[in-house]
C-alpha positions in Angstrom: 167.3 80.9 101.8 168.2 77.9 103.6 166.9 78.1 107.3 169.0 77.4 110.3 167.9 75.0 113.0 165.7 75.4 115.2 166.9 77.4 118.2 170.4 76.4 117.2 173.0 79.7 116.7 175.3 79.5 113.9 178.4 82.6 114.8 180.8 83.6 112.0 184.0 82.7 113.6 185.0 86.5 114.1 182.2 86.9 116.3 182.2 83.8 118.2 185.9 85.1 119.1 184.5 88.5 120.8 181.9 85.5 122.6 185.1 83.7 123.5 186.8 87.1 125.0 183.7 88.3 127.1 183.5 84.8 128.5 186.7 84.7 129.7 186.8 88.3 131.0 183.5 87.3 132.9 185.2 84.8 134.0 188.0 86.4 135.4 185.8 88.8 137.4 183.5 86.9 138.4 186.5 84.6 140.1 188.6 87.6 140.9 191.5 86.3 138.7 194.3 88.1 137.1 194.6 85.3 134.9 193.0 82.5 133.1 194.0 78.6 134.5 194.7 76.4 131.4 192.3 74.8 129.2 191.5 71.8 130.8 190.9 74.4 134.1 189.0 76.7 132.4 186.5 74.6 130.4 186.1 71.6 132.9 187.1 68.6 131.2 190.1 66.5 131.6 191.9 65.9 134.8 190.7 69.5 135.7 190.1 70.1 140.3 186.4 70.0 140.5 187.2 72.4 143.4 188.5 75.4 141.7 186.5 77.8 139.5 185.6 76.5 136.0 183.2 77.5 133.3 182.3 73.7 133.6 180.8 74.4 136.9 179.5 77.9 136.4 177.5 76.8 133.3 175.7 74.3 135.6 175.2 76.4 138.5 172.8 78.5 135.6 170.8 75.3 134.1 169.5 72.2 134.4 171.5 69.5 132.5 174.9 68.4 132.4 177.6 70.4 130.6 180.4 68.6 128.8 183.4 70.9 129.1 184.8 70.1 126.3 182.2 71.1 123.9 183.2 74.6 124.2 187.0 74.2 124.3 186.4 72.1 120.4 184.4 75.2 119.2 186.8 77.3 120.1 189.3 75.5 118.7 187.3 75.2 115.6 187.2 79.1 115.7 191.0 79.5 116.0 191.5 76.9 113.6 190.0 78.9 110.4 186.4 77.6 110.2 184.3 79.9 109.3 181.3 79.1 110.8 180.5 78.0 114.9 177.4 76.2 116.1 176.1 76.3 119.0 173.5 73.9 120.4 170.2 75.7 121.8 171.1 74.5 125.3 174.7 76.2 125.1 173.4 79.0 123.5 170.8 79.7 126.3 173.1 79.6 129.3 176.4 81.6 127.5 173.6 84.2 127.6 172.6 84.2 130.7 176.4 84.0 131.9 177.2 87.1 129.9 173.8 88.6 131.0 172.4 88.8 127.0 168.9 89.1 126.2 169.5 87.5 123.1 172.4 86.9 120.5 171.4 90.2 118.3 171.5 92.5 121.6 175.2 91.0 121.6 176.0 92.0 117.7 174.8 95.3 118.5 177.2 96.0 121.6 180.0 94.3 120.1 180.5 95.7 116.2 182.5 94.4 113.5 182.0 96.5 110.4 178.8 96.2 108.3 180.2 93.4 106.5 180.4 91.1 108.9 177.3 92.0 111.2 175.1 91.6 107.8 176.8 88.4 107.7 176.3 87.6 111.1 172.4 88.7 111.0 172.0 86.4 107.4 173.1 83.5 109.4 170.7 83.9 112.2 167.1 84.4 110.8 165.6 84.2 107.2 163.1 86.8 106.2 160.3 85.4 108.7 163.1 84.7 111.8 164.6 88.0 111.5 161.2 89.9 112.5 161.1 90.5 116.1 157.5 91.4 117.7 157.4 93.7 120.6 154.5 93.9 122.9 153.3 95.6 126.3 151.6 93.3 128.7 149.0 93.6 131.3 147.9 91.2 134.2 146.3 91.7 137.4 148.9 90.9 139.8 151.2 91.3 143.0 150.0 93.5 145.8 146.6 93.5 143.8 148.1 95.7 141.2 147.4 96.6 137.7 151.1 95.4 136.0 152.8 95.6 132.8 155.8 93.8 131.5 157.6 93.7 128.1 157.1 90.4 126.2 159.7 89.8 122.9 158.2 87.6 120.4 161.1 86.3 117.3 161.8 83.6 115.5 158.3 83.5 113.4 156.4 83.5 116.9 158.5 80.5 117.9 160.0 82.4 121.2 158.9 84.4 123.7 161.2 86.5 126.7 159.2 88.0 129.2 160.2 91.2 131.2 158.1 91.9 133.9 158.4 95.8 135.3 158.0 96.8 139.1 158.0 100.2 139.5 160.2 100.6 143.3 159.8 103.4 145.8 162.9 105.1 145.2 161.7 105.8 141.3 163.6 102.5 140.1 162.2 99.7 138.4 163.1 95.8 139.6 162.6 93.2 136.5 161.6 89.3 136.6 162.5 87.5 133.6 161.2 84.2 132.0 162.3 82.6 128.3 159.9 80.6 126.4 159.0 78.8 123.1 155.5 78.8 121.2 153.7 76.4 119.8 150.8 76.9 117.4 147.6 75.0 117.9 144.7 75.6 115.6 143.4 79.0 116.7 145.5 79.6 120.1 149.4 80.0 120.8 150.5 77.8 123.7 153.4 79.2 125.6 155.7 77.1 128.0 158.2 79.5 129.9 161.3 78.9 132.0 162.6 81.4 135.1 165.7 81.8 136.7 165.3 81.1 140.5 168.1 80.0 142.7 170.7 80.9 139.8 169.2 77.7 137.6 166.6 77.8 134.9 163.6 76.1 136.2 160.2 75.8 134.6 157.8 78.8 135.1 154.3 78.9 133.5 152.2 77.9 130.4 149.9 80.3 129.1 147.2 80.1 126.3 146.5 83.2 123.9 143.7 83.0 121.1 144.2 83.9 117.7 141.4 82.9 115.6 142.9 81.7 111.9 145.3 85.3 111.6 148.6 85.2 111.3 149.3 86.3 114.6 151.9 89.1 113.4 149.4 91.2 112.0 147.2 90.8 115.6 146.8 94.4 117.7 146.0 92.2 120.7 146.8 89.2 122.4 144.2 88.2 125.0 144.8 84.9 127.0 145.4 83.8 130.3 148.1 82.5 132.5 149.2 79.9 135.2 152.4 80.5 136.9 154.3 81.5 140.1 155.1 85.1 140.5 157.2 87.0 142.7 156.7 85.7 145.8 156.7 82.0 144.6 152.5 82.2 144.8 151.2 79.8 142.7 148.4 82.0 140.5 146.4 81.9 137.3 144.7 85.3 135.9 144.0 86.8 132.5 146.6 88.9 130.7 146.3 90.7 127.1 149.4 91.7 124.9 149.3 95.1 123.1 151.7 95.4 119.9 154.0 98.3 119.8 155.7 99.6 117.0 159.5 99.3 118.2 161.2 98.3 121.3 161.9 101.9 122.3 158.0 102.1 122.8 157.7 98.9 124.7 160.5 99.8 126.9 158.8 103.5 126.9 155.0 102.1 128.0 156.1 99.3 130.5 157.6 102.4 133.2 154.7 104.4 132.7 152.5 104.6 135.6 149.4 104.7 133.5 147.1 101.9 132.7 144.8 102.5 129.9 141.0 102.0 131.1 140.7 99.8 128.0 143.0 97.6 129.8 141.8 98.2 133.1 138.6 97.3 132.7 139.4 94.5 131.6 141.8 93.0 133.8 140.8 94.4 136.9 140.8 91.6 140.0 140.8 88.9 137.6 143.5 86.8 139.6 143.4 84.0 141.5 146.1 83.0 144.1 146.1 79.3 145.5 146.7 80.1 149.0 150.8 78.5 150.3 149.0 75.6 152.4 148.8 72.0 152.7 145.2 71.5 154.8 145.0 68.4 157.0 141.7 69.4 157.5 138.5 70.6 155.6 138.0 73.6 158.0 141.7 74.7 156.6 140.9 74.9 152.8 140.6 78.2 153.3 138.8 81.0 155.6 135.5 80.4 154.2 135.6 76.8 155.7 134.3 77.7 159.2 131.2 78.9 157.0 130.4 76.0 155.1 127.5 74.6 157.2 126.0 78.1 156.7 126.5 78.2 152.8 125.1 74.3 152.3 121.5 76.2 154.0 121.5 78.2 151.1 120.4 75.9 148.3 116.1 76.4 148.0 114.0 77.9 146.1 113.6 81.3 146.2 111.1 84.2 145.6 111.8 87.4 145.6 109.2 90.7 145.7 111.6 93.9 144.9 109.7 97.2 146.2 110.6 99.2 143.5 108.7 102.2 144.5 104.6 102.7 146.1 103.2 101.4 143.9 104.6 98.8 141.7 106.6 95.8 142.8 108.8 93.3 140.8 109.2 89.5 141.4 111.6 86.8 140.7 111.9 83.6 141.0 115.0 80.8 141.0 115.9 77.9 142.6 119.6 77.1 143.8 120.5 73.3 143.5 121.5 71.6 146.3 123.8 68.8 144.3 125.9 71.4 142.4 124.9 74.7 143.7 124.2 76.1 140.6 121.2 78.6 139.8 118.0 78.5 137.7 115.4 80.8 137.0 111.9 79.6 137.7 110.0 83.3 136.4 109.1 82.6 132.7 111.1 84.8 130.3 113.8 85.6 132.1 117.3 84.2 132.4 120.5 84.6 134.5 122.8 85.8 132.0 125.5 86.4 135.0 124.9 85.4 138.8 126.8 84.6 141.5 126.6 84.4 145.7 128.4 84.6 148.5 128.9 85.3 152.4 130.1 87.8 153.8 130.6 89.0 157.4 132.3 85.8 158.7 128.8 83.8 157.0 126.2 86.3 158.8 125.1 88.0 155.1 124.0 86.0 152.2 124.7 88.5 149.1 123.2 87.7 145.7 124.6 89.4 142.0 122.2 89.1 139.3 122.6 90.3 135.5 119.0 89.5 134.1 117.9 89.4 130.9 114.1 88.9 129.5 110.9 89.9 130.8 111.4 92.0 134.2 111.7 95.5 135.3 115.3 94.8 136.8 118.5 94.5 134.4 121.3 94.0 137.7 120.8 94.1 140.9 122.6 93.4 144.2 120.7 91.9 147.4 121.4 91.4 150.9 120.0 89.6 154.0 120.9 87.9 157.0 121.4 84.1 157.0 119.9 83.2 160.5 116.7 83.8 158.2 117.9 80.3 156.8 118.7 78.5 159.6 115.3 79.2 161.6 113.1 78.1 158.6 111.0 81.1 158.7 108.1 81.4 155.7 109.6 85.3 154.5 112.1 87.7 155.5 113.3 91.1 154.6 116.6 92.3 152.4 117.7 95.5 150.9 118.5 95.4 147.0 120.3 98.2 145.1 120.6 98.2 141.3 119.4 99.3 137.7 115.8 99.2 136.1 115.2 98.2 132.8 114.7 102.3 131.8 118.5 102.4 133.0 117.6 104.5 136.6 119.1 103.6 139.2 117.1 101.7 142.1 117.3 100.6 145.8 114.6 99.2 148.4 113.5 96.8 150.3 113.0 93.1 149.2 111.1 90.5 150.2 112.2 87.0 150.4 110.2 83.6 150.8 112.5 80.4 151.1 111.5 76.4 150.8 113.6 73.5 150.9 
């Protein structure tokens, strides 16, 4: 079967006429008119008044490029004229269904009927066997008001286009949606996503986001796990991790994205994994952020470090590591055992240096979490004591004090 072009809509002229009809009557309401100006009026090209409503000027209020009025008038006429097939660029396409408020062409088949023989006609024009299957998923991302979220994402035209519906559950038991369009391109083993959003009544780009696939078609994937970089609600400009779970039909998508529930599979998962880059523009490097004012306090902590965990009367643990003072990174210095996660951090406006440690190899400690004061840093002194809370290698649970020599 002959495919169309990409992202191009071919119409059998008997529905591009119903298209024609719901334009105008949108038209007419949206303009409060009992009747439509003439042609050259209504489509915008011509010696039509710039000043008074046209679809010229509403089409370009939606997107981003220019609109030649005209274009549309010469379809129509094409319509009325006997062909028997319209085309519509993509760019036309996209903003006649935004003005009519369409998710896509086929939700417009569906609400506007005319007889099995000419929707199957209708449907043969638009997709091939491939561009005809329509993937529906639920997806999840950590996001506004630190919030577990779900959205329903559309995936058609042989996973060449994405539309993303983003579901916030309101107060009142109603549900507020933010949408965003996009196209997919495949790149070895990931699918690269680039999506446009409607702000300010114009299409404007949105995000990109990057899913991994492996060498699988990625119909036949259960998941989707990728991450994100975009603005969300409130214009933030954030980047997170977000996973896509295949339904089975769009009932069910629509179904799972109002339920309250987040699966703990998902949960876990995606839980705080969000970062937000803060609405600012420092002047200064004690405005980067509210950590700055703490920065003097955080360069003290790069050393080496050795630490005696009191693990109970009689035995006691130790570990040693040095932090790097160029890059701030950490290595262990205790043979046969390695950082296999690690991370630290101030807390209590830079008063508490808190270390996280997943440990793997030789040592009686798997995690563990420990705390002490910084002035212990600044005053150079040989040890000083901590508390430490965490799991043993026999998987009980642990707490104590720790003891903590520093050098430069």
């Amino acid at each position: 079967m002959k495919k169309t072009e990409e992202f191009a809509l071919s119409i059998t002229s008997e529905f591009f006429k119903l298209l024609i009809e719901e334009i105008n009557e949108t038209f007419k309401t949206k303009h409060a008119l009992v009747q439509l100006p003439k042609n050259y009026q209504l489509y915008g090209y011509g010696d039509f008044d710039e000043s008074k409503p046209s679809l010229k000027s509403d089409f370009e209020v939606i997107g981003t490029e220019f609109i030649n009025g005209k274009y549309l008038y010469d379809k129509t006429r094409q319509a009325y004229k006997g062909r028997p097939v319209i085309r519509l660029s993509k760019y036309y396409k996209s903003i006649i269904l935004l003005y009519l408020g369409y998710a896509d062409f086929k939700t417009f088949i569906n609400e506007n009927s005319l007889g099995k023989d000419e929707t199957r006609e209708q449907l043969a024009l638009l997709y091939d066997e491939k561009r005809n299957s329509i993937f529906y998923y639920i997806s999840y991302y950590y996001g506004e008001d630190n919030k577990l979220n779900k959205g329903q994402t559309i995936i058609s035209e042989d996973f060449k286009k994405v539309t993303h519906a983003y579901v916030y559950p309101e107060d009142d038991g109603s549900f507020k949606t933010h949408h965003s369009f996009g196209t997919i391109v495949r790149r070895e083993d990931t699918l690269h996503i680039k999506t446009k959003t409607l702000l300010d009544g114009k299409l404007v780009e949105g995000g990109s986001e990057i899913y991994y696939i492996g060498h699988n078609d990625p119909s036949n994937t259960k998941f989707l796990i990728g991450t994100y970089c975009t603005f969300d609600i409130y214009t933030q400009t954030v980047a997170g991790k977000s996973i896509f779970e295949k339904c089975e039909s769009r009932e069910e998508m629509e179904a799972k994205s109002k339920d309250k529930i987040i699966p703990a599979y998902i949960a876990q998962e995606l839980r705080k994994s969000r970062i937000i880059n803060p609405s600012i523009v420092p002047k200064d490097i004690m405005e980067l952020s509210n950590k700055s004012p703490y920065a003097s306090i955080y360069n003290l902590i790069p050393g080496n470090y050795v630490l005696k965990f009191e693990l109970n009367d009689s035995t006691m643990e130790t570990l040693k590591f040095k932090i790097s003072g160029n890059d701030f990174t950490i290595k262990s210095h205790t043979p046969n055992v390695y950082f296999e996660n690690e991370n630290f951090q101030l807390n209590n406006k830079g008063s508490i240096v808190h270390f996280s440690f997943k440990l793997v190899g030789i040592i009686a400690l798997d995690c563990v979490d420990i705390y002490f004061k910084t002035y212990f840093l600044k005053e150079k002194n040989e040890s000083e004591a901590g508390v430490f809370s965490g799991v043993d290698n026999e998987n009980r649970l642990v707490n104590g004090h720790v003891f903590i020599e520093f050098s430069k």
